[in-house]
C-alpha positions in Angstrom: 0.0 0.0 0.0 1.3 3.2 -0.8 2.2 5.4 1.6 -0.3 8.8 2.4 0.9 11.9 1.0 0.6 15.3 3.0 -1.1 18.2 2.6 -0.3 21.7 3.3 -0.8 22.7 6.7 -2.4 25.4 9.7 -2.3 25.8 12.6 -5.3 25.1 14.5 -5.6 26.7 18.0 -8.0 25.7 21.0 -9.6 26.7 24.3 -10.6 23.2 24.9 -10.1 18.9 24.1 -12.5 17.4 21.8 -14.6 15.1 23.9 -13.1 12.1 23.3 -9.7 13.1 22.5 -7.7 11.5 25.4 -9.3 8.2 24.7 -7.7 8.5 21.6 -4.6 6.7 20.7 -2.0 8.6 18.7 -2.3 7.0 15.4 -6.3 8.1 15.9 -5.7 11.7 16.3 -6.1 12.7 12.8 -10.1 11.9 13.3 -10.2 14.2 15.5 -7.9 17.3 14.4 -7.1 18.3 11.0 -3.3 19.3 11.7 -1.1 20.5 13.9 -3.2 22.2 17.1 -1.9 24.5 19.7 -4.4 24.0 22.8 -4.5 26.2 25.8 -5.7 24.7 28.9 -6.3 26.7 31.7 -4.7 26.3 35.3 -4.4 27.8 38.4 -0.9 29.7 37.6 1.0 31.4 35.2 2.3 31.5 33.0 1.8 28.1 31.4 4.4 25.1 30.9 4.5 24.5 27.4 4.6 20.7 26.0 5.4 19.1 22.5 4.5 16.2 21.3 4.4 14.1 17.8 7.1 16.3 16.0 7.8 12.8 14.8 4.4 11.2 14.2 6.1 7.9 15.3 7.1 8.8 18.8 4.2 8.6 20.6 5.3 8.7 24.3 4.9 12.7 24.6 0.7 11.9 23.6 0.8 9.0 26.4 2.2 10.8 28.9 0.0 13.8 28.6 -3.1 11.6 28.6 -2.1 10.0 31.9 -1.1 13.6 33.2 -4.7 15.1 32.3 -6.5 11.8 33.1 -4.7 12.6 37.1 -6.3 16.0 37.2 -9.8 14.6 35.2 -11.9 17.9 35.6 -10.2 19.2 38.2 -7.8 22.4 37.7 -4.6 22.1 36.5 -2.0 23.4 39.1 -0.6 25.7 36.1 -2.1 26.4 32.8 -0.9 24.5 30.1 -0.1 24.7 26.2 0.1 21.6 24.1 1.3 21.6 20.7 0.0 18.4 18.8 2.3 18.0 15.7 2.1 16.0 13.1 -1.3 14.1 13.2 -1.1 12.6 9.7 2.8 10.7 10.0 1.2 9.6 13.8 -1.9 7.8 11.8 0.7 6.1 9.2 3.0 5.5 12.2 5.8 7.5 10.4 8.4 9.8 11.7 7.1 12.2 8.6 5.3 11.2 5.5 7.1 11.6 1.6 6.9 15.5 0.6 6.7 16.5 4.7 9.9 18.2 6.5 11.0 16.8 9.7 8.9 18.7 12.4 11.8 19.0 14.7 13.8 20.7 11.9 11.4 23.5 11.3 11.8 25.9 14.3 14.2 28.3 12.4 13.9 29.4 9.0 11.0 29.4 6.3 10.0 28.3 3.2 7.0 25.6 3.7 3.8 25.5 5.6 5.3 23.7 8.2 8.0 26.1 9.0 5.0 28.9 9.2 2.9 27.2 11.5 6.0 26.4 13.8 6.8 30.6 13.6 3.3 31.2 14.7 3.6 28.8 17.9 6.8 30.7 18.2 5.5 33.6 17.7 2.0 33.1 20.2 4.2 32.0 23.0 6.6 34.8 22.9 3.2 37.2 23.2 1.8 34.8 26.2 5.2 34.1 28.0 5.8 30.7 29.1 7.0 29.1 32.4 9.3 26.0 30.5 9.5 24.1 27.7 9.1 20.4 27.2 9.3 18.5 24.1 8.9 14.7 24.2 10.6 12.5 22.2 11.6 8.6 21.6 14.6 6.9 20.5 14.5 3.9 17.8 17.5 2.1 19.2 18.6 1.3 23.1 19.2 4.5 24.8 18.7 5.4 28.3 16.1 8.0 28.9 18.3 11.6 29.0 17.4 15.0 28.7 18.7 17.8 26.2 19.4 21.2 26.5 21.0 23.8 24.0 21.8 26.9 27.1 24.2 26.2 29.4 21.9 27.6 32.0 21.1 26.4 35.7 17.8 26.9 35.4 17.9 25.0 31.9 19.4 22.1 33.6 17.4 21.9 36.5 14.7 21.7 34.3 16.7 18.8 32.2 17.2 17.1 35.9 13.8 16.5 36.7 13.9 13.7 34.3 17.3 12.4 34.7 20.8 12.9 35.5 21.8 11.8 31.9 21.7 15.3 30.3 23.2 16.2 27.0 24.0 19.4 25.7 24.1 20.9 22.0 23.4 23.7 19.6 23.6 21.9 16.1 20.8 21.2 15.1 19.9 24.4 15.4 16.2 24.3 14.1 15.0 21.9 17.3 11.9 23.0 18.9 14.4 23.0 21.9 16.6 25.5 20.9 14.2 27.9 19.8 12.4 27.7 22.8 15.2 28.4 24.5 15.1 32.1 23.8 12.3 32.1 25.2 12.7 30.7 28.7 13.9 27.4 30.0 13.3 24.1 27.9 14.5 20.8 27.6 13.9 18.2 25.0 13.6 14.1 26.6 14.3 11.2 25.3 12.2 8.8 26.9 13.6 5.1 25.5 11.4 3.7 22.4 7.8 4.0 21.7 5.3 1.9 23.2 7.5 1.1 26.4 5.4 1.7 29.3 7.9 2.9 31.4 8.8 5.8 29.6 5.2 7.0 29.2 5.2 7.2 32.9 8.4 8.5 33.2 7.4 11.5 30.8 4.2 11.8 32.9 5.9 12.5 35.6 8.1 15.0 34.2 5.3 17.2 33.0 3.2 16.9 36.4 6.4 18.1 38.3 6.8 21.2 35.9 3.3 21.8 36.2 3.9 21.8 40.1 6.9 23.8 39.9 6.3 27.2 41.4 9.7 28.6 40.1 13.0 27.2 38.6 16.2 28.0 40.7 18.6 29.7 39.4 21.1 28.6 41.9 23.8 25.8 40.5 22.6 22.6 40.2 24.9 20.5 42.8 27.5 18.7 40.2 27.1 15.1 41.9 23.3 15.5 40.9 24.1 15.2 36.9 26.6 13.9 34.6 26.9 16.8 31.4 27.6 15.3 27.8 28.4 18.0 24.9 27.2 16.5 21.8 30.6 17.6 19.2 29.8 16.1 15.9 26.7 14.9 13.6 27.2 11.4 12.1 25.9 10.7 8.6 25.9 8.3 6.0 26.5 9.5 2.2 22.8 9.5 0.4 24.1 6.8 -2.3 25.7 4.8 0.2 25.1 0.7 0.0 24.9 0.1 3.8 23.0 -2.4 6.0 23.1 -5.3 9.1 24.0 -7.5 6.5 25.3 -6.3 3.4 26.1 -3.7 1.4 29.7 -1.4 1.1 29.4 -1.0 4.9 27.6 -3.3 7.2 27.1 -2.0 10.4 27.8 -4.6 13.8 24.4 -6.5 15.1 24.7 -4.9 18.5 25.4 -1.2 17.4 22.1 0.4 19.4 24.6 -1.1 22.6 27.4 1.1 22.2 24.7 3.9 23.1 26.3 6.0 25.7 28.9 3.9 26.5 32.4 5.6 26.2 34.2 3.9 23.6 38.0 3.5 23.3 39.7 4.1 20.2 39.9 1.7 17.6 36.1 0.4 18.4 34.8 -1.1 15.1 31.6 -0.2 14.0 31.4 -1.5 10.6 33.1 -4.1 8.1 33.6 -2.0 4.9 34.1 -2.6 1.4 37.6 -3.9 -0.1 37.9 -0.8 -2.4 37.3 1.4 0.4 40.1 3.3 1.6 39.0 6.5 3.6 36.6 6.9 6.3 34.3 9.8 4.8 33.9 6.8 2.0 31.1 5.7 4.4 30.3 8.2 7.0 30.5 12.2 7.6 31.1 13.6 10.6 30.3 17.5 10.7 31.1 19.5 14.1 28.4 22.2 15.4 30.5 24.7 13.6 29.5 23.0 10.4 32.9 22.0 9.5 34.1 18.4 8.3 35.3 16.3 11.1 35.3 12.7 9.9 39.0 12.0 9.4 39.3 13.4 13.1 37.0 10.8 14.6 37.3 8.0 12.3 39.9 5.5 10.1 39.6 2.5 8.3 42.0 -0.1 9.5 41.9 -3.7 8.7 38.6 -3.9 6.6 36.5 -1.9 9.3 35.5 1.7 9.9 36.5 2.6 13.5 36.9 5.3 15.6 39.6 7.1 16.3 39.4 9.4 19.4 37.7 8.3 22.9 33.9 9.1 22.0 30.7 8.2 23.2 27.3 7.8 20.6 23.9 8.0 21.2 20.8 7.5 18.5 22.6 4.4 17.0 19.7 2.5 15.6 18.8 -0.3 13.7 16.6 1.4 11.1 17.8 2.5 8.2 15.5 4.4 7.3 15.7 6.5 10.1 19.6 6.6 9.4 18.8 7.8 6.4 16.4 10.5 7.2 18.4 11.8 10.4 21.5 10.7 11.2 23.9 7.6 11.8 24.8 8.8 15.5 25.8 11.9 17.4 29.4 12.0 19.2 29.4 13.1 22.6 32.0 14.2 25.4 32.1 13.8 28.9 32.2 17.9 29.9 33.0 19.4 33.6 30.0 20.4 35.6 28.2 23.8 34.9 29.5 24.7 38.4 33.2 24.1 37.4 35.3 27.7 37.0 36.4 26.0 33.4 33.5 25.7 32.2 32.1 28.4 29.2 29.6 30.1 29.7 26.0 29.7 28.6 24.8 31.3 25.3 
């Protein structure tokens, strides 16, 4: 069956639920909302938390965890009013990240050029009129990682935010058009990974997160204590060339069966990831490594030595997956480094 193909989209925005949405799975959503929906729920302060969820129609935790958070409160108030952006409906029904002809919706938060990068301005745009208290965007992983939180200021309130859901946190700027990040100029925000889709204990563990927030009557400023946290800067972006013959078990480079493994584990040098082709010489033959200043780091991180692509330099991945299609459409892995706490009189400064 051939896949469904999108159509432009609006922004919707709403006082109030459907009756009958929270009984609604994710992949039913689209019955019930044409597009992308902003609601604004009322509550007893403000301003409101603001949550994200579906910016990849395949990660449904963020819509699980927010039905068990307003199923808690049923008609009660909510301790602090609430925005919920609902992304992208129509990849959610087809249980796709984002359908053919669609941009990612987590890569339209800066710039223009589609409908989807105008409706994200205008829910940019509404809560920098309304203020906002934090930012959560919910997310899942398609390969083992543990649940972690993201943040692109190096900010105490930012990462006391980040905390609330684990100690894991992860720092990063590129890329750049995250919901995260542009919410980030806006007041403190956080992007979580919450493990893969469909695992109850990440639905939970989201739930959680945004019923704390929603509690919160401020976020500190003061430093976060540095045994609380461990602080991972996310150095390089990890692709694949577009005409690239790659797989599990063929192809010019075939990945190891336990890659989603090495997630967050700090790797020596000289860890294979890969057998590669006989006529292949050079690392950026089968991957790209770009740094957040956007410039070409593969021979810095990676060699091929004895038939295998392997690393280099002491790093640590995280998204390694087992999909190739989602390889394809993001990324093969990010690099991460272990960095001092925020705390530390090294450390730079937030931005």
């Amino acid at each position: 069956m051939d896949s469904p193909v999108s159509s432009a989209p609006t922004l919707d925005e709403r006082e109030h639920l459907p009756a009958g949405l929270l009984d609604c799975r994710a992949d039913e959503l689209a019955h019930y909302l044409d597009g992308p929906t902003l609601f604004h729920i009322a509550g007893r302060r403000e301003p409101p938390l603001f949550v994200s969820v579906l910016l990849h129609g395949n990660e449904t935790t963020g819509w699980e965890a927010v039905r068990r958070v307003l199923a808690r409160y049923g008609t009660g108030e909510l301790p602090r009013s609430l925005v919920l952006f609902v992304g992208n409906v129509t990849a959610a029904e087809a249980g796709l990240r984002s359908l053919p002809g669609q941009p990612d919706y987590n890569r339209i938060w800066r710039g223009e050029g589609t409908p989807e990068h105008d409706v994200a301005a205008a829910v940019w745009q509404r809560m920098a009129e309304r203020g906002l208290f934090a930012s959560i965007d919910i997310h899942n992983n398609t390969g083992r990682n543990p649940h972690y939180g993201c943040i692109n200021r190096l900010d105490p309130r930012y990462l006391r935010l980040a905390t609330l859901f684990s100690r894991t946190v992860v720092y990063f700027i590129r890329p750049d058009a995250v919901q995260s990040n542009a919410f980030a100029e806006l007041g403190p925000a956080v992007t979580v990974e919450c493990g893969r889709p469909g695992e109850e204990r990440g639905e939970a563990h989201a739930a959680d997160l945004v019923d704390a927030a929603l509690n919160l009557s401020e976020l500190s400023s003061e430093s976060v204590p540095s045994h609380d946290y461990d602080l991972f800067h996310t150095v390089a972006t990890v692709t694949v060339p577009p005409d690239l013959d790659f797989g599990f078990e063929s192809g010019d480079l075939v990945l190891r069966s336990d890659l989603d493994r090495l997630n967050f584990v700090e790797l020596p040098a000289e860890t294979g990831l890969g057998a590669v082709s006989a006529s292949t010489t050079t690392a950026d033959a089968v991957v790209a490594a770009c740094s957040e200043a956007g410039e070409d780091v593969t021979g810095r991180y990676f060699t091929i030595d004895g038939g295998e692509l392997r690393t280099r330099l002491p790093v640590m991945p995280s998204m390694l997956t087992h999909d190739p299609a989602i390889i394809r459409q993001d990324c093969l892995c990010y690099l991460m480094e272990r960095m001092p706490p925020m705390d530390d009189p090294d450390q730079e400064e937030g931005t």
